[in-house]
Each structure stands twice: as structure tokens, then as C-alpha cells.
VMD Tcl script that draws the C-alpha trace (Angstrom):
set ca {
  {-31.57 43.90 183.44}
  {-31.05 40.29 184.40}
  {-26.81 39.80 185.28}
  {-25.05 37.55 182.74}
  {-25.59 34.31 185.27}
  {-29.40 34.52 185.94}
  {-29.70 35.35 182.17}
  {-28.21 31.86 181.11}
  {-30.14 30.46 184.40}
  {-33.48 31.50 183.19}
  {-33.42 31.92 179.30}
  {-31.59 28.42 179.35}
  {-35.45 27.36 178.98}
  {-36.08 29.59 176.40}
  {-32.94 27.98 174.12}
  {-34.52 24.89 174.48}
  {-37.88 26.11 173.59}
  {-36.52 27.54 170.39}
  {-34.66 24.64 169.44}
  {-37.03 22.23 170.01}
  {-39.56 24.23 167.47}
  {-36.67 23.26 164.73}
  {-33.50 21.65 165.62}
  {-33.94 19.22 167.61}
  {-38.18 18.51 166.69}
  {-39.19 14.73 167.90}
  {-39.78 12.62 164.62}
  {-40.96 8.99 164.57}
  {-38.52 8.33 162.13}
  {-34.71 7.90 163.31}
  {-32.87 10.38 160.68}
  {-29.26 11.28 160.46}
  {-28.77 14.74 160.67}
  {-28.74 15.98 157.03}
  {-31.69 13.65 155.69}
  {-33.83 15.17 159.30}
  {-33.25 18.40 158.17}
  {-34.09 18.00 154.63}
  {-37.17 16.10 155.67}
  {-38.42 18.77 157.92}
  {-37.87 21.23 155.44}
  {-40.62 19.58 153.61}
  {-43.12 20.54 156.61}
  {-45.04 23.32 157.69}
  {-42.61 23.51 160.62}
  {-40.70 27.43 161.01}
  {-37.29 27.35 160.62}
  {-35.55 29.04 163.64}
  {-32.39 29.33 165.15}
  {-31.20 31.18 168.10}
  {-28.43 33.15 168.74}
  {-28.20 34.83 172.38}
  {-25.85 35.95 174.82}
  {-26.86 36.89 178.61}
  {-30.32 38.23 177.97}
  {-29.31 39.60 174.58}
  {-29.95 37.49 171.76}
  {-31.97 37.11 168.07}
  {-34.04 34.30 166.60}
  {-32.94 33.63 162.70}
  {-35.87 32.56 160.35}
  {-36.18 32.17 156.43}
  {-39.64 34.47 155.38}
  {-41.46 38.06 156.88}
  {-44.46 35.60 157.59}
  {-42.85 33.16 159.76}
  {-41.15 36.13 161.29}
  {-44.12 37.33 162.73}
  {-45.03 34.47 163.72}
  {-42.17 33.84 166.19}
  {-41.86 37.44 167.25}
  {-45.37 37.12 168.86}
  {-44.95 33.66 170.00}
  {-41.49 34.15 171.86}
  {-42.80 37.44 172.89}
  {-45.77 35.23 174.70}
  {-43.17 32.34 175.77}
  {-41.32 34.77 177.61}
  {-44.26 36.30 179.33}
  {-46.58 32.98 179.97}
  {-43.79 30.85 180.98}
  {-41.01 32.85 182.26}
  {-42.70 36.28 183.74}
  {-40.44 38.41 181.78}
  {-41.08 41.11 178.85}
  {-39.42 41.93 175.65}
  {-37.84 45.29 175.50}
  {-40.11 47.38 173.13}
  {-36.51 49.22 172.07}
  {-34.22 46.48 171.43}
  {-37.15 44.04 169.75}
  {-37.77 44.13 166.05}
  {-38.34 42.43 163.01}
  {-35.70 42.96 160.19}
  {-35.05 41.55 156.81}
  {-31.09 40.70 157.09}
  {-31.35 40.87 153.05}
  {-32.54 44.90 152.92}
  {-31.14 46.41 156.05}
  {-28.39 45.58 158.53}
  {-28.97 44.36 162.50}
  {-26.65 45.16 165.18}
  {-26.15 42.58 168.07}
  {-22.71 42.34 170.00}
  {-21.16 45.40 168.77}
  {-21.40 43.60 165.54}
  {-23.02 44.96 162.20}
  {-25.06 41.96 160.22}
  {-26.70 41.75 156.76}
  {-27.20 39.10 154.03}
  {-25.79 39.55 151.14}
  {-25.21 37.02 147.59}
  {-22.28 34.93 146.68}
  {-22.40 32.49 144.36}
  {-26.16 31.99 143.86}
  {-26.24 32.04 148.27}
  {-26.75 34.18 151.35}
  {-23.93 34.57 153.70}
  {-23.71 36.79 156.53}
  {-21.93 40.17 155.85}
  {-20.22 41.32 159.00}
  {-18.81 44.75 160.16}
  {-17.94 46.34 163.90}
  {-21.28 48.63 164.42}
  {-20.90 52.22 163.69}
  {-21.44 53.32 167.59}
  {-18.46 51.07 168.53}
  {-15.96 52.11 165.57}
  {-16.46 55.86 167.53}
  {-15.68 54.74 170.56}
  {-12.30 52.54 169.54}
  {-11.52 55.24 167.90}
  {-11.78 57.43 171.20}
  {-9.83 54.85 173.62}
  {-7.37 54.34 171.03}
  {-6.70 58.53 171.30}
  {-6.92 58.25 175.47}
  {-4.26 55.39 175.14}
  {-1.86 57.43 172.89}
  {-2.14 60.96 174.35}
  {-0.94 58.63 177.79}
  {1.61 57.48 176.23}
  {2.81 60.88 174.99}
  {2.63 62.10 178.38}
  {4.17 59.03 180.08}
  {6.68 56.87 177.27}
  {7.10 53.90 179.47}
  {6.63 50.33 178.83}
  {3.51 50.15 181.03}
  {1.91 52.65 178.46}
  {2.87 51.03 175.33}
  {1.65 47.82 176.79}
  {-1.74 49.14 177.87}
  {-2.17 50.37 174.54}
  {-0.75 46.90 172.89}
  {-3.55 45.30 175.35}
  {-6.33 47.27 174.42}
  {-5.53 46.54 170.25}
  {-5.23 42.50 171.45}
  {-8.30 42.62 172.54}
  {-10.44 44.63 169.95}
  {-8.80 41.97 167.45}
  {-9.55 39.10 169.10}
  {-13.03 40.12 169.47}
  {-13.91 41.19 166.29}
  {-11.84 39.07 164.08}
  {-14.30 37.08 162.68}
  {-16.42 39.74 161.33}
  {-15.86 39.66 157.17}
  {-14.63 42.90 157.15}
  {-12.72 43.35 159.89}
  {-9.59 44.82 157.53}
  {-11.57 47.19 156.63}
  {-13.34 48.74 159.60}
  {-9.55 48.51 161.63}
  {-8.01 49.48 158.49}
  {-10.48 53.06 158.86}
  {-9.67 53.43 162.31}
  {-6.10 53.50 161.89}
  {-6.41 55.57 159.23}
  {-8.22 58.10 161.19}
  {-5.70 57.68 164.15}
  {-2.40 58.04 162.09}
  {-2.55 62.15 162.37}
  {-3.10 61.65 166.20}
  {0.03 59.10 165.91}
  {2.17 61.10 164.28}
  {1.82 64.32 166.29}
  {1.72 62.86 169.72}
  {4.35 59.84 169.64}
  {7.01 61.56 166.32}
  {9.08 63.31 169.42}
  {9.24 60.03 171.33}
  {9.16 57.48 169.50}
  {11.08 55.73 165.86}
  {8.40 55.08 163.39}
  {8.69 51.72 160.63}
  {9.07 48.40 159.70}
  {9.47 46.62 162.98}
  {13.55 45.51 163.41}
  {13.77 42.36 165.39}
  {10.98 42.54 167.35}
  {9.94 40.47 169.85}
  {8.42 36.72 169.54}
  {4.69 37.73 170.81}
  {5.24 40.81 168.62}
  {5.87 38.19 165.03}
  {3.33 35.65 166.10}
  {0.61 37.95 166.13}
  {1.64 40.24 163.35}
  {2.43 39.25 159.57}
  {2.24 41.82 157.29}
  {5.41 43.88 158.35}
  {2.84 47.20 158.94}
  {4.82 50.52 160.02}
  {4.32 51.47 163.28}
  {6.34 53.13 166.22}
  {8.91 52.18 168.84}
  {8.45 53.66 172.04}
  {10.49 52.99 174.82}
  {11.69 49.43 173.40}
  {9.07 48.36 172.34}
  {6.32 48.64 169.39}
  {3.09 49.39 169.20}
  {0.58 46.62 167.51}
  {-0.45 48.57 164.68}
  {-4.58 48.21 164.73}
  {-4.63 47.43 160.80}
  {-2.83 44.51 160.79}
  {-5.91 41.88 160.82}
  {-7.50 39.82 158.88}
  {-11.24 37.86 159.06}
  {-10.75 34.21 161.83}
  {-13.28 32.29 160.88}
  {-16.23 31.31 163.59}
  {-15.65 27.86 164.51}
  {-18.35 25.85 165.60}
  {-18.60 24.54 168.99}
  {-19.46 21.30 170.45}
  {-22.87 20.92 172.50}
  {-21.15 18.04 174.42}
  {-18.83 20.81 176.36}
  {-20.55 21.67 179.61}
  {-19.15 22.46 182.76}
  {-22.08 21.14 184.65}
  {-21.78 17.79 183.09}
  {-18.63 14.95 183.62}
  {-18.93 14.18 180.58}
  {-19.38 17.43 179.36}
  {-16.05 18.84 181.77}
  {-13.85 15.93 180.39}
  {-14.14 16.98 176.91}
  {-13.75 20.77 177.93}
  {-10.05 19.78 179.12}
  {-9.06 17.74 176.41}
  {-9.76 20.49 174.27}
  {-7.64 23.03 176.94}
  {-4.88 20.51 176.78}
  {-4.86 20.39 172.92}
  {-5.39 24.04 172.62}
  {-1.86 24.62 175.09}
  {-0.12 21.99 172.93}
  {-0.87 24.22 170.05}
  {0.54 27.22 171.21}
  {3.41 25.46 172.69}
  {4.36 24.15 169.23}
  {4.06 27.64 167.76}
  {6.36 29.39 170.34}
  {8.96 26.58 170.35}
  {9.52 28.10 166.42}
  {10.10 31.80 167.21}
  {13.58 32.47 167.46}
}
mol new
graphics top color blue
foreach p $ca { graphics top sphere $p radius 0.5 }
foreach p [lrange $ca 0 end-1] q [lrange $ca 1 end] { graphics top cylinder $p $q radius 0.2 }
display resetview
């Protein structure tokens, strides 16, 4: 397996590849972008779009045939231009609309709404199991050890399970299971310790990242971030401009930090 760095390094040229096929396909004519795309449509071209991470990633197309097509023709790329092979394991061919495709530790499929296909998100079943699992370790050391440092491991773990999954569709519903599942484990390990509902006063980190006034226990001053309390963030696009290897590319990267720390500044000045 390739590291995360020589992934990017060397499938860099496969990105390209991909989108040149489709996105970004030389025409004589100068389009905008909406009129290009609806005149390439009209072609024999494939649609494809790529999604990767690292050496991880999936090509998105709109029929079985042209599937097929790009399966073997990537598979080739790779091989003929790059000296690397597909992993017979990991590499398949799946209709989004009949069956669901894991990639990230996220479950996709395609489902209808209103007369169109959107993506249908969940956490994958192998990674719900082992949330589930931590989220036990974390408690059962916090039964054994009520100090802040344990509550706070625990509150770090949840923080970062929601930020990564938060824009999956149904990410109410899969944390919403979990914590389900957990609240026996909860109640018997933390009921001697700990004061268990509606958060009183808690603290300003504590209100901006929770809403919906959940139940959940005190321990040692401070409360746990109960896992349910979530809802779906949508995926924002991002700019192709932003590079760090450009200074063009770095300048707009920091404008963006800068506005992003304004943001947050703004929010915290209005906690009390």
C-alpha cells in the first residue's frame, strides 16, 4: 500500500486522466460551464467523475455499459502508465441504484426524490461495531477513573465521529442506534458516579455544539456529549483554485482560514 503522500504524488496523474475524459474535455467551442456540459452530454463521450482519497477512491458513471468500459480502461491506465494494479478485492462494478457501496467508512446508494437520484448516505455497518466498541472502552475508563481527563477523552472521541460523519443523510439515525445500544452500558457503569439529565448551565463549547437539550450525565463537572445529538452538515464544495503548491493557490487558502476564524470568533463572542 502506497502512504497517503506518494498516493496523491502518483494518482495525481490519474485525477487528471479521469477528468480530462469528462470534465474538463478540450472543445473548439469556448462554452460556459452549464451550456459545455449540456453540449457534451449530447456526445458519445462517458460521463465520469472521480472521487478518491490516498489510493482509495471510485469513478461515478451514468449506465452498466459505460461502466465497463472505464473499469477496464482505468484498470489499463493504471498499469500502462503508472506500473501499478487494481486490487482484485476492493475493485468492482456496482449499480448505486440496486445495492449500496462502501468507501470511507461511509455506506452509499441512490435512491428517488422528486423524480431524481440523490445519494443516500449511512456510516458502514463494520464501523457502527466498532464505535460502538470504543464508545464501551471509553465509558468502562471512566467508571474506573471519574476524572476530567476521562470525560474529556470520551467528549473527544464523540467530536470527532460527528465531525466526520456529519454529512452522511442519516447520520441521526445511525448515532441515534448507537446510543441506543450504549444507554444500558451508560446507565450501569456511570449511575454510581455520575447525575444523569438535561444539561444545567453547561459550559459554552458544551451549547455551541449541542442544541437539542439531550439527557446525558455529569461526571466529575462536567457532561458527556451525548452521541445522538446530530444532525446531517451538508458537503460543501471546494474550490480547485486552493493549492498549497501554488501562490495563488496558498493566498486563497488563508483568506479562507482568516474568514473561517472570524466565524467562530463571532459565534463565541455570543455565549454567555
Amino acid at each position: 500500500m502506497l502512504s497517503p503522500l506518494l498516493s496523491n504524488i502518483v494518482l495525481n496523474n490519474l485525477d487528471w486522466w479521469i477528468a480530462n475524459q469528462w470534465e474538463y474535455v478540450k472543445t473548439k467551442h469556448n462554452y460556459t460551464a452549464i451550456s459545455k456540459l449540456r453540449a457534451i452530454k449530447k456526445t458519445n463521450l462517458k460521463q465520469m467523475y472521480i472521487v478518491r482519497y490516498a489510493d482509495d477512491f471510485k469513478i461515478f458513471t451514468n449506465s452498466h455499459k459505460s461502466a465497463i468500459k472505464i473499469y477496464h480502461a482505468t484498470k489499463g491506465y493504471l498499469k500502462n502508465q503508472l506500473n501499478l494494479d487494481m486490487s482484485p478485492e476492493k475493485s468492482a462494478i456496482t449499480n448505486l441504484r440496486k445495492r449500496t457501496s462502501d468507501f470511507l467508512g461511509f455506506s452509499l446508494k441512490a435512491v428517488t426524490k422528486r423524480n431524481r437520484y440523490v445519494a443516500n448516505t449511512h456510516i458502514m455497518d463494520k464501523k457502527m461495531k466498532s464505535i460502538q466498541e470504543k464508545c464501551k472502552k471509553l465509558i468502562l475508563e471512566i467508571q474506573n477513573n471519574p476524572t476530567p481527563k476521562a470525560v474529556m477523552n470520551y467528549n473527544a472521541y464523540i467530536l470527532g465521529i460527528k465531525n466526520y460523519y456529519k454529512i452522511a443523510t442519516h447520520i441521526n439515525i445511525d448515532l441515534g442506534k448507537i446510543a441506543y445500544l450504549l444507554s444500558k452500558a451508560l446507565h450501569n457503569r456511570l449511575k454510581s458516579i455520575g447525575k444523569y439529565g438535561i444539561p444545567i448551565k453547561p459550559s459554552g463549547t458544551y451549547k455551541r455544539l449541542h442544541k437539542n437539550n439531550f439527557r446525558t450525565y455529569k461526571i466529575a463537572g462536567l457532561y458527556l456529549f451525548p452521541l445522538a445529538d446530530i444532525r446531517t452538515s451538508n458537503a460543501m464544495n471546494f474550490s480547485q483554485d486552493i493549492s498549497n503548491y501554488t501562490k495563488a493557490g496558498r493566498r486563497k487558502r488563508h483568506q479562507n482560514i482568516r474568514a473561517d476564524i472570524a466565524i467562530e470568533i463571532n459565534k463565541m463572542s455570543h455565549i454567555p
